[in-house]
N, C-alpha and C positions, 0 to 999 in steps of 0.2 A: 504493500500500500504506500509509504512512504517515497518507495523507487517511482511507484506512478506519479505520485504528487509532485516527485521533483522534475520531470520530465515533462509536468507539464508548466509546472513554472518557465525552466527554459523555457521551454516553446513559448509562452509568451513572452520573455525577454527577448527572443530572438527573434518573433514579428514586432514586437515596437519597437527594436531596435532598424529592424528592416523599415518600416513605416515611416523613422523618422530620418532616415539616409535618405531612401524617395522625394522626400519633403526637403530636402537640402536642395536637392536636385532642379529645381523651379526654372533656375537661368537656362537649360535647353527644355526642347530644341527652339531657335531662333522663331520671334514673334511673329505670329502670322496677321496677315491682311485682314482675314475674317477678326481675329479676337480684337484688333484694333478700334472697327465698329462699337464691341459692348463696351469697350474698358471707359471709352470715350463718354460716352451713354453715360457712363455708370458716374465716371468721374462727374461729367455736369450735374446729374442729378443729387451729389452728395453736395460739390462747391457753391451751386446757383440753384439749389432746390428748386430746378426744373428738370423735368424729363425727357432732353432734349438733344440733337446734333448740335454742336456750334460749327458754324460757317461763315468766316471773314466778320467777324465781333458780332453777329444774330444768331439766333436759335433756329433748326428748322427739325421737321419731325424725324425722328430715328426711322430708316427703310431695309439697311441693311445690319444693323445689329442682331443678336439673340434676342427672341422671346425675353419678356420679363422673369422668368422662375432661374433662367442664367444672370441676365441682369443683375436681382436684386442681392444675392450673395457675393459679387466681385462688390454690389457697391456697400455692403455692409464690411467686408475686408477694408475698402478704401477711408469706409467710417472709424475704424477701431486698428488701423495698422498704418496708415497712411496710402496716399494715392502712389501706387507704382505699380509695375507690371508682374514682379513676384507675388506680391499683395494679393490684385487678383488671382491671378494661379493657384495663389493658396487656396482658398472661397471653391473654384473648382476641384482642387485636388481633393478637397476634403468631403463634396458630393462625392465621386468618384472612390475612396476609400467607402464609403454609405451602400454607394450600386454594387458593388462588392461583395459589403456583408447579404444587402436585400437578395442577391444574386443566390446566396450560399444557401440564406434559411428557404428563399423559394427550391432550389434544388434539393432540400433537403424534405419541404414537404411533398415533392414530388416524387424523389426516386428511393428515399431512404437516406440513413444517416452517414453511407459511405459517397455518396454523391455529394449529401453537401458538405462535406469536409474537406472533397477532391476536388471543386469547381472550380475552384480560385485556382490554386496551382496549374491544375489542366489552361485554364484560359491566361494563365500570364504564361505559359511553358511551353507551350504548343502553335501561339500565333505566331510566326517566326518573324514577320517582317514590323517592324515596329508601327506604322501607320495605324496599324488594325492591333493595336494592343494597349491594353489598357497602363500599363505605367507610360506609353507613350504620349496618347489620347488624353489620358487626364492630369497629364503636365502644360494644358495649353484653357485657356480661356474660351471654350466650345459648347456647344449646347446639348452635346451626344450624352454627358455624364450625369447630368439633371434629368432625359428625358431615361435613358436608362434606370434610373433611381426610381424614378414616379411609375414607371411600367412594372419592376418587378416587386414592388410594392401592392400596386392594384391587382397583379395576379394571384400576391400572396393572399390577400384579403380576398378576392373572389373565390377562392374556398369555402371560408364560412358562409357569405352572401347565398352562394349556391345552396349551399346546405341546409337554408330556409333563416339564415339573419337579415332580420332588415338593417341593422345598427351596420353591420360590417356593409351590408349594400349601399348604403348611404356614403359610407368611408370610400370604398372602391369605386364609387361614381362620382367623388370628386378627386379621388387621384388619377382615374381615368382624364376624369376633365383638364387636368392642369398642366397633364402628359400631351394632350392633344390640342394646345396651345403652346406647349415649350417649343416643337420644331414642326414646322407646314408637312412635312413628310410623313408623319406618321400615321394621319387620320385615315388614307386609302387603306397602309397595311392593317393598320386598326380594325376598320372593319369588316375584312377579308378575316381576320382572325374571330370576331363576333361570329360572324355569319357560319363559318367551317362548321361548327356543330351543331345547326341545326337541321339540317337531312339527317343527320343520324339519330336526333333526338326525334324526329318526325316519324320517323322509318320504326324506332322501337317504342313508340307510344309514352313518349318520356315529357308529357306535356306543360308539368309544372317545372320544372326543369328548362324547359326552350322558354316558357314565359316570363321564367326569373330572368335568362339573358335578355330577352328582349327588354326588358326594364332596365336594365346597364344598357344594354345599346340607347334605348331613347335619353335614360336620365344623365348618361358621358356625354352625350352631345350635345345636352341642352345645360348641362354644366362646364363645358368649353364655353356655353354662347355664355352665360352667366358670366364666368369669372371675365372673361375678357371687358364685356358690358361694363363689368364694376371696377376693370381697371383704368378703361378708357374714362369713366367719369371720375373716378376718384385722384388719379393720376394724373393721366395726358391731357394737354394743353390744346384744346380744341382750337385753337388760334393759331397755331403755328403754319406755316406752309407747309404743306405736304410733296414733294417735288414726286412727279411722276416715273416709274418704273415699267414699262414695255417688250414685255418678250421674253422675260426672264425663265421662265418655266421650260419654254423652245429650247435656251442654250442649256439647259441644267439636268432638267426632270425626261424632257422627251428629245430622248439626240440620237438619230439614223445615224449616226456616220460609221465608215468601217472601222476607224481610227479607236473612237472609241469601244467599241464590240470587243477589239483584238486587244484593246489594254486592258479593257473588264475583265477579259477570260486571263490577260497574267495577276491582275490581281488578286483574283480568287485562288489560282495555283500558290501565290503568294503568303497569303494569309490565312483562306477560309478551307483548305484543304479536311482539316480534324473537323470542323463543321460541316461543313458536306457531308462526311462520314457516318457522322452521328444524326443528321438528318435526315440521310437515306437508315439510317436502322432504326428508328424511330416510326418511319413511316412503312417502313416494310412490315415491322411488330403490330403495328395496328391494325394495316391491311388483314394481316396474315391470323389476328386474332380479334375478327371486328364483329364474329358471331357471337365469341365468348366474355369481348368486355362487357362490365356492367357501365352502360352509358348514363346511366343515372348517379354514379359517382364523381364527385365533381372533380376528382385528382385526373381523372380521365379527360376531363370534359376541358382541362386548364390546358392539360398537354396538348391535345388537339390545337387547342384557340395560340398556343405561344408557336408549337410548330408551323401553322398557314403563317402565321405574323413572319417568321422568318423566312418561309419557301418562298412568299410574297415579295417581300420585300429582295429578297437575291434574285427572283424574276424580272422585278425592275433593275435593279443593278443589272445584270445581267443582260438584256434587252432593250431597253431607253434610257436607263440614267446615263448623267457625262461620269466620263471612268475616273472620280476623285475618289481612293483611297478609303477616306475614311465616311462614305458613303455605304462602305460593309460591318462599319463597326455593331449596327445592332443584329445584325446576319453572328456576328462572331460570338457576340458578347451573350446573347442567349442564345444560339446555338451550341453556347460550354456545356450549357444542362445537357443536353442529349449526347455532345462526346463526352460527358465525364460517362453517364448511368454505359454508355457503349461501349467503352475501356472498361468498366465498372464488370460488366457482364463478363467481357471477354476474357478481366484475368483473372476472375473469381475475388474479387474486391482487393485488387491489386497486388496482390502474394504471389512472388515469386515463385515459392515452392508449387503453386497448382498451376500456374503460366509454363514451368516445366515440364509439370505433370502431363498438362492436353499438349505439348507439344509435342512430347513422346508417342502417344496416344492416337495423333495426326487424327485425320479424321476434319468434320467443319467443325472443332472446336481448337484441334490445333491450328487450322488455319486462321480462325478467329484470332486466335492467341498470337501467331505469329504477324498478323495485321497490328495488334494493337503493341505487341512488343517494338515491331518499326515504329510505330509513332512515338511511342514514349521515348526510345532510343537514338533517334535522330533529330526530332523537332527542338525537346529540352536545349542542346546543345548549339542548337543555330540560331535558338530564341534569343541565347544569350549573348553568343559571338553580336549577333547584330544589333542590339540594345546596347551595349560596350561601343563596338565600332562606331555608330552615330553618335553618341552623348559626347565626345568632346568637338566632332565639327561642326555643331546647329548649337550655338549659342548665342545668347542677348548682349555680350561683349561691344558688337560693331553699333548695336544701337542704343547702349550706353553711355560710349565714345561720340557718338552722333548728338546726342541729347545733351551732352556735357557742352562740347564746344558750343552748338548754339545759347545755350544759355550765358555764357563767358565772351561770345563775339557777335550777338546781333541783338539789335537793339532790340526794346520790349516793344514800341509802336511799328518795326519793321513786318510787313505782312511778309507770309511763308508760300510758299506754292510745292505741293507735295499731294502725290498718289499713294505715299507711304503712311496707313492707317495709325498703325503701330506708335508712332512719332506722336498722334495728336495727347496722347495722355502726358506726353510732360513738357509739349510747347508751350507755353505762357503767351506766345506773339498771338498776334490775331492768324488765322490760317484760312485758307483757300484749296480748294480741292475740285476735281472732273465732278460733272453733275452722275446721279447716280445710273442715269440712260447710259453713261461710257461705259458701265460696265457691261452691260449686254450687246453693246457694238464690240467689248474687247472679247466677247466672249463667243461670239458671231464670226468674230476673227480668228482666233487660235482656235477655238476647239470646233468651231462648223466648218470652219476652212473658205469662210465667205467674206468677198471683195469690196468691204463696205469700209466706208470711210470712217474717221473720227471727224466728229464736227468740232471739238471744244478748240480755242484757243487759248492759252493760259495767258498770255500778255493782254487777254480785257480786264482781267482785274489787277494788273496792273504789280505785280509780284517784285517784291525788293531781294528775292532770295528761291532758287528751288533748292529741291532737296527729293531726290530719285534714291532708288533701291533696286529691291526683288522683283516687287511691283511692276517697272518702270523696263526693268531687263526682260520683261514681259511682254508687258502692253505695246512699249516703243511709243510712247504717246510724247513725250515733251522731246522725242531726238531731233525730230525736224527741228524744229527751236534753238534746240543747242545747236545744232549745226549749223546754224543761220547767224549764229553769234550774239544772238540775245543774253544771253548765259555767259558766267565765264567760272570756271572751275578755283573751287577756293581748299578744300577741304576734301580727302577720300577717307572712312573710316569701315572698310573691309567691303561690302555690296553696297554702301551710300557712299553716294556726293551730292559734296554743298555744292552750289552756283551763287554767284551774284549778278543780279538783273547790270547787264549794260546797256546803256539810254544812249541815245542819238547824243 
């Protein structure tokens, strides 16, 4: 008894100890364009207690930030730690250590107590490519780790709901709700995962049962309309300009091109491989035993609603979304549940001694066994080479250095001109930025492959200063400019340069 008790002490020294190296970890990988939008968000909302963009000294309404449920935790970090870019990442990393645990106890009441014990490690040890992993993902200011949180949360709680509580029903229809307002993307798969169980609940005369879900389906959607309703009046500033956005769904959500098809399918090689796996054994087990479930069990009826959510949604990946990465994270991140219970099965709850045993034995359980022994054996080990290898070259160094000097060499009434999001959270100048339309002409460009212009010119407002990056080696949007001599190069700190406006 004693030996157990210290064993598990370690074990907990040795995940907070883990937990809190993680959390060291904040400064990579290097700040991206999207977190740029919330942090900005976040920060105005805490300095100028509004809810707003700032653009060249006015406010206008946030278009391309997170949802508010990312929002308001980067700006409560900014509230109680100071505004910076670490700050926020903390606020997210700390949802993300949450979707973790929510992760383990739903896998737990799903497949038993050796699933959820196994999820975590399976899903950090087996995503190989960092994009699609979660110490990677929830190192960054994204909305993937909030809505992860709120989803397996609502699934956990739809256990009891199903099971005839209204108390838990009420709970799971507003964390439904809050889920299907954190990010635009989830509501299709959403309700592809509603809808999955009710032919079967139809089919076996299971009617009180299909009636409770359709009370979650109607009460989650009208508790999205709700919450947003009362954030929009309690909150946002019905005055502000709202600048218009056109086409964005075209370049993002529904993209024909072969370009991206053929990246889709490496990404998935990449990342979602052990998902896949466990996807297809999940869905085979049901098929294969859809006489003999009892469909009136709600553990049943959860697996179902979470597996369509994730075939769904790797459909669209897979078929029309633009091939960005971490567009698979919730493919991956609930697909752990189904590869751990599939490893779980294959090696007799992980023991080596019976992963021996069926291999001996051959047979399809040795095969099983020598399937899952490959994964375990190879992925663990490339998970971590490539977690290693990235973490010292994607670092906030260059935009540290970037953020230092202006504050030290340009004036405070000097207006900024910058595509580089990242930067607005510790300019102090007034700033200027492409309307939020360049983004779907840039996105028209590189990923459609289509011959459209940029219309903006950065010299109408009249800019004392740019300031390019990642962004900018991207878009190509202020080169004509520079090369025209408007610009003249002051400063380089690793992917940025300063410019200073030259005047006739």
């Amino acid at each position: 008894m004693m030996l157990v008790k210290i064993r598990q002490v370690l074990l907990i020294l040795a995940t907070l100890l883990g937990i809190a190296l993680w959390l060291s970890m904040l400064h990579s990988p290097e700040p991206q364009w999207d977190e740029g939008w919330t942090m900005t968000v976040a920060r105005t909302w805490v300095e100028q207690g509004v809810y707003a963009q700032p653009l060249d000294g006015t406010l206008i309404a946030p278009s391309l930030a997170a949802s508010f449920p990312t929002v308001v935790p980067v700006a409560l970090a900014f509230k109680l730690l100071g505004v910076g870019y670490w700050q926020g990442r903390m606020a997210i990393a700390l949802l993300n250590l949450l979707s973790l645990a929510a992760l383990a106890l739903l896998a737990r009441r799903l497949y038993g107590v050796s699933v959820g014990i196994m999820v975590i490690p399976t899903l950090l040890l087996t995503t190989i490519h960092v994009t699609g992993n979660p110490l990677f993902v929830g190192r960054q200011a994204m909305g993937e780790p909030a809505m992860m949180l709120l989803l397996c949360l609502a699934f956990f709680t739809m256990l009891p709901a199903l099971a005839g509580s209204w108390r838990w029903m009420l709970v799971t229809v507003g964390l439904f709700g809050l889920a299907l307002v954190t990010k635009a993307q989830t509501l299709p798969f959403w309700i592809v995962a509603m809808f999955a169980p009710l032919p079967l609940l139809f089919w076996r005369r299971h009617l009180v049962m299909l009636v409770r879900i359709l009370v979650i389906i109607v009460g989650s959607l009208g508790a999205a309309r709700l919450i947003a309703a009362a954030w929009n009046l309690l909150v946002f500033d019905p005055t502000l300009p709202v600048p218009e956005v056109v086409g964005l769904t075209r370049t993002v959500a529904t993209v024909f091109t072969l370009a991206s098809r053929q990246l889709g399918l490496l990404w998935i090689g990449a990342i979602a491989v052990p998902a896949l796996l466990g996807m297809a054994w999940a869905s085979w087990g049901i098929f294969r035993q859809r006489l003999q479930i009892d469909w009136g069990d709600p553990i049943q009826i959860v697996r179902v609603s979470i597996l369509a959510f994730v075939l769904s949604w790797l459909g669209w990946f897979l078929f029309l979304a633009v091939a960005w990465a971490r567009y698979l994270y919730p493919v991956v991140f609930l697909g752990a549940i189904f590869t751990t219970a599939m490893l779980t099965d294959w090696t007799g709850d992980f023991r080596p001694a019976e992963v021996l045993r069926r291999l001996r034995s051959g047979g399809r359980p040795g095969y099983t066994a020598l399937v899952a022994l490959t994964v375990l054996c190879m992925a663990p080990p490339a998970t971590v080479f490539h977690q290693i290898f990235t973490y010292p070259i994607s670092t906030d160094q260059p935009l540290l250095a970037t953020s230092a000097w202006i504050k030290a060499h340009v004036p405070a009434d000097a207006r900024v001109e910058t595509n580089e999001t990242e930067l607005f959270v510790s300019l102090d100048q007034p700033y200027h930025f492409p309307p939020y339309q360049e983004h779907v002409v840039a996105n028209q460009r590189l990923l459609l492959h289509e011959s459209v212009p940029f219309t903006y010119d950065p010299l109408v407002a009249d800019p004392d200063y740019l300031v390019t990056g990642r962004q900018e080696q991207a878009w190509q949007l202020y080169a004509p400019y520079i090369e025209a001599g408007h610009f003249q190069l002051l400063q380089e700190f690793g992917v940025y340069r300063i410019y200073a406006r030259l005047r006739p």
